[in-house]
C-alpha positions as CSV (number, residue, x, y, z in Angstrom):
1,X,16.6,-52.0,66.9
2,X,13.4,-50.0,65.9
3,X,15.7,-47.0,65.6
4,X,17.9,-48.9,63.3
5,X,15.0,-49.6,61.2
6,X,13.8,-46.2,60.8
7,X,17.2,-45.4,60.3
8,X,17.3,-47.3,57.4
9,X,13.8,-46.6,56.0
10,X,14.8,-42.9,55.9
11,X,18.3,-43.6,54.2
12,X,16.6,-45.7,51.8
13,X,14.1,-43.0,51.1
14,X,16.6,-40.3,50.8
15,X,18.6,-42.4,48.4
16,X,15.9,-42.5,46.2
17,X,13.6,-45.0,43.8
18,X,14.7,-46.1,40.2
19,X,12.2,-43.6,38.8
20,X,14.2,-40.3,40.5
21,X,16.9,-40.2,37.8
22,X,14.5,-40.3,35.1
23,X,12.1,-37.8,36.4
24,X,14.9,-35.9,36.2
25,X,16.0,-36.5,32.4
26,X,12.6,-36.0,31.8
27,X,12.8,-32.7,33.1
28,X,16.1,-31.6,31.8
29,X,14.6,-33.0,28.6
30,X,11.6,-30.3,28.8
31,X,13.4,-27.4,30.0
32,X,16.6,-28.1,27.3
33,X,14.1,-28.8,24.4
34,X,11.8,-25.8,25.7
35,X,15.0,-23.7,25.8
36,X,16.3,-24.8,22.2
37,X,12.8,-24.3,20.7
38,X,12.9,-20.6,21.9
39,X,16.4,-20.5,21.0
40,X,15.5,-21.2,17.6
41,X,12.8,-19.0,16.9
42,X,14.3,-15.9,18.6
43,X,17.4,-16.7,15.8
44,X,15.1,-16.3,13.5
45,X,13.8,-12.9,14.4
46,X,17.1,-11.6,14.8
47,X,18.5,-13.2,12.1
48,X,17.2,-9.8,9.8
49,X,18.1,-6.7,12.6
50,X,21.8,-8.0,13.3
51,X,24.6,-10.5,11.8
52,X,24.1,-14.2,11.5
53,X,26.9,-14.9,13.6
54,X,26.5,-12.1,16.1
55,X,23.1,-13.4,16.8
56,X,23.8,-17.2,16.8
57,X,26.3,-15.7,19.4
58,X,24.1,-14.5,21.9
59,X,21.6,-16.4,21.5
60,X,24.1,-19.4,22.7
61,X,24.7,-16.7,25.2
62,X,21.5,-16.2,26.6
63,X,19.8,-19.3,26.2
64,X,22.6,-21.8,28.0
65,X,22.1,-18.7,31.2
66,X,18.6,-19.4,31.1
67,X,18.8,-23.5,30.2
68,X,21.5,-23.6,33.6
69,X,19.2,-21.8,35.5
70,X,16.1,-24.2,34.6
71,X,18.1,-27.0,35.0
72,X,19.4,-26.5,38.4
73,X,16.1,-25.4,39.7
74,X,13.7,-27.8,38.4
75,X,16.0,-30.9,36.8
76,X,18.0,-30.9,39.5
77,X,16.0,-29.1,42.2
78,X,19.2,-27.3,43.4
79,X,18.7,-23.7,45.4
80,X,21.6,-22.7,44.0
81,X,22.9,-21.9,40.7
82,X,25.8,-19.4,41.0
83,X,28.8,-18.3,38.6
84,X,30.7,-21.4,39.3
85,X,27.7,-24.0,37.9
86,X,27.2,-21.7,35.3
87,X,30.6,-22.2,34.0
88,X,30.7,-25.4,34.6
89,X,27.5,-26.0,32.7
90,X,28.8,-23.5,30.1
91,X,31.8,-26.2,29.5
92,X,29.4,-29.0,29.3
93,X,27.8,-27.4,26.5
94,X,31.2,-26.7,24.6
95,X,31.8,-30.1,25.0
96,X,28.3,-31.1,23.5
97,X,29.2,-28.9,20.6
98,X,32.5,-30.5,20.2
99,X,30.7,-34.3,20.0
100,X,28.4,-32.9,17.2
101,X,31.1,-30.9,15.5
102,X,33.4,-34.0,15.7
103,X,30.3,-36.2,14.6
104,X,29.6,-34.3,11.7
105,X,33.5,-33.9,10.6
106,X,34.1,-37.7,10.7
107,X,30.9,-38.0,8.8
108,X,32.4,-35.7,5.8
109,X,35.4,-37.4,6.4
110,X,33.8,-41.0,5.1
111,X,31.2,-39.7,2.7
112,X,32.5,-36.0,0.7
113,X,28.9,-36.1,-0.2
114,X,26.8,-37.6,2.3
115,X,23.1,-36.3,1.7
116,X,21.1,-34.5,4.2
117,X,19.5,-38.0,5.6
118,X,23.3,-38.9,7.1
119,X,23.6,-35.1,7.9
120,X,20.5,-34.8,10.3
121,X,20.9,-39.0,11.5
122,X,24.7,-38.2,12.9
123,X,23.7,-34.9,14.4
124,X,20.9,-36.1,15.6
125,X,23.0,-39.6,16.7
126,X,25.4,-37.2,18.4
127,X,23.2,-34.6,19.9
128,X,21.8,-37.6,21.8
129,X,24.5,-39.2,23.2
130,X,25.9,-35.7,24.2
131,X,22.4,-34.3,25.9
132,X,22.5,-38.1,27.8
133,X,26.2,-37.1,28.6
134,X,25.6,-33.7,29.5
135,X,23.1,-34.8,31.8
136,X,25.3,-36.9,34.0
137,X,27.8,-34.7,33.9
138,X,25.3,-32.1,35.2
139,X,23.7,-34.7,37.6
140,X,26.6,-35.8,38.9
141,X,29.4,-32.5,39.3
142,X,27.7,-29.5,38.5
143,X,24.5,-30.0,40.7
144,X,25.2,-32.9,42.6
145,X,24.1,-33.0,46.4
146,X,24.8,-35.0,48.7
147,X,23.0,-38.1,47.1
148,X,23.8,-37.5,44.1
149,X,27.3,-37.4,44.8
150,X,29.4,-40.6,43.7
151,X,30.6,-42.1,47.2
152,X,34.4,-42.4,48.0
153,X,35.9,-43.4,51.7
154,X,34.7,-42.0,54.3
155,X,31.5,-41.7,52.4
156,X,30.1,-45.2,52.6
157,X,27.6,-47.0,54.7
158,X,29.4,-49.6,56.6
159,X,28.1,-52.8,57.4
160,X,28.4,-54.7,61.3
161,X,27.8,-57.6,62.3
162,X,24.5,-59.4,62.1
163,X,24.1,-57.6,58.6
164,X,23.2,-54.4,59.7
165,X,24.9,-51.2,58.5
166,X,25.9,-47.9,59.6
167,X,25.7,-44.6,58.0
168,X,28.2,-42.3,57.0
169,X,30.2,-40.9,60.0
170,X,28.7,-37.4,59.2
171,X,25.2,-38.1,58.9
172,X,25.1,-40.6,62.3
173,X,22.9,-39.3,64.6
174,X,20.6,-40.8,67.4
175,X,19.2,-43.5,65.1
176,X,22.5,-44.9,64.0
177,X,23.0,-48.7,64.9
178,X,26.3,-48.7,67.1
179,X,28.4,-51.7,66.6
180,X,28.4,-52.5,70.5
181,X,25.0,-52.3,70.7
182,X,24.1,-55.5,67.8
């Protein structure tokens, strides 16, 4: 019974506290704003040696490398960032550009002349909810572990008898409460 309970204590602990997904934001929120502020001012100093557009470009370039990078090593605390989560974090950030785009159309759509108070509050409106979006996307597919993960099947704690529960059939070890044993 004592190895149930430290069983559980562990599994509790590796589930995490309330406060782990917004340690997290928080840090995706520093290394996404860090990134953009540097974004911004290197678009400025290029703005004069090269094409607006050309720079804009790779600056989006560059900065969403370095932004997945930061993101999956200290947001996330992944060891592994890789081509595949750089793609898929490259698609997040299309997406993100299509809410604002699409934010800022629908806006032009109501008001022809909307003043540049609407302007920034719907970008601003829309950047938000798609940086909180982004972030759960990123949190939960792109650099999800194991307990991060949403849980499906075979996935699942189980509860016995005598309300105590078993762990997922591929993390049972020498701890695990068996059913015969309650």
């Amino acid at each position: 019974m004592a190895a149930s309970i430290a069983y559980q204590t562990h599994a509790f602990r590796s589930i995490g506290t309330s406060s782990a997904p917004l340690a997290s934001f928080a840090r995706f929120v520093v290394c996404g704003g860090g990134v953009g502020l540097a974004s911004s001012w290197l678009l400025v100093l290029l703005a004069d040696r090269m094409p607006p557009a050309l720079a804009a470009a790779g600056v989006t370039v560059v900065s969403t490398l370095l932004a997945t990078e930061l993101h999956g090593r200290f947001s996330f605390r992944s060891e592994h960032t890789g081509r595949r989560r750089h793609l898929q974090s490259a698609l997040t950030v299309a997406a993100a550009s299509l809410v604002t785009t699409g934010a800022l159309l629908c806006l032009h759509a109501l008001r022809p002349d909307p003043g540049a108070i609407w302007v920034q509050s719907v970008y601003l409106g829309a950047s938000a909810a798609a940086g909180v979006g982004r972030f759960l996307v990123l949190r939960a597919v792109v650099f999800s572990t194991g307990s991060h993960r949403f849980s499906t099947g075979s996935h699942r704690a189980r509860s016995l008898p005598g309300g105590a529960w078993s762990p997922p059939a591929e993390r049972r070890g020498a701890a695990a409460v068996r059913a015969s044993e309650i």
